[in-house]
N, C-alpha and C positions, 0 to 999 in steps of 0.2 A: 978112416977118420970119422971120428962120432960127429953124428950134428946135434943141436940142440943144446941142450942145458940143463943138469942134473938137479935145477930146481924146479919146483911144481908148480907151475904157474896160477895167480889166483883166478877166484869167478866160480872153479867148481863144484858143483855141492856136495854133500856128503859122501854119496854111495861112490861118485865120478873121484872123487877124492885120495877115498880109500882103494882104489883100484889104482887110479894115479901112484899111489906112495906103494903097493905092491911090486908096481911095474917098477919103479925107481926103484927098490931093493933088489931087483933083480935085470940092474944095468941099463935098463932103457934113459931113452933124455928126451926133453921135450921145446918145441917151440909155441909158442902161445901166438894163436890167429885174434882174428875178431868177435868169433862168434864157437870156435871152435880148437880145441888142444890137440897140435900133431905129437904122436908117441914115436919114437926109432928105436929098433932096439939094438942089442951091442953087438949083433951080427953082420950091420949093416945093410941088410935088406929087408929085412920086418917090416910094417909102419903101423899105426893105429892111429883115428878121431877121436876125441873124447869131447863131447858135447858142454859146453859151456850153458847152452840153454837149450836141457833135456825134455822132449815133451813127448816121449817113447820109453815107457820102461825097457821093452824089446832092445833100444838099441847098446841100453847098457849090458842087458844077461847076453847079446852078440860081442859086445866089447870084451866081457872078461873070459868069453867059450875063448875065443880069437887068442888071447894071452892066457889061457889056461893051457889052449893047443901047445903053442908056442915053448910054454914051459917044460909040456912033459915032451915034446922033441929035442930040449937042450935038459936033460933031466935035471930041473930045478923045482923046487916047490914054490908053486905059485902065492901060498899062504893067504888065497882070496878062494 
């Protein structure tokens, strides 16, 4: 059973964004924290953070390696 919510929760900025809606074309769902976006992906074991308030670029170019990985072990294009 999915958790989450196939909508993109606000707060994020641009780059966190456009990765957010990547991951959501390719089945993930999210629940929005306080400070911080959990990702599930449709596998049911996945997970990902997405930083609501980024002050690491590092943790983003970790976020989309992590969902880049992820894609090409389910052969989907990541399209980020």
């Amino acid at each position: 059973m999915p958790r989450g919510s196939g909508e993109i929760p606000k707060g994020l900025t641009k780059d966190w964004r456009k990765l957010a809606e990547a991951m959501r074309d390719a089945g993930w769902t999210f629940d929005h924290g306080a400070k911080h976006v959990k990702a599930y992906a449709s596998d049911g074991r996945t997970r990902a953070t997405l930083s609501c308030t980024p002050s690491d670029v590092a943790a983003w170019r970790n976020a989309r390696g992590g969902f880049r990985r992820w894609c090409r072990e389910n052969a989907i294009d990541p399209g980020i």
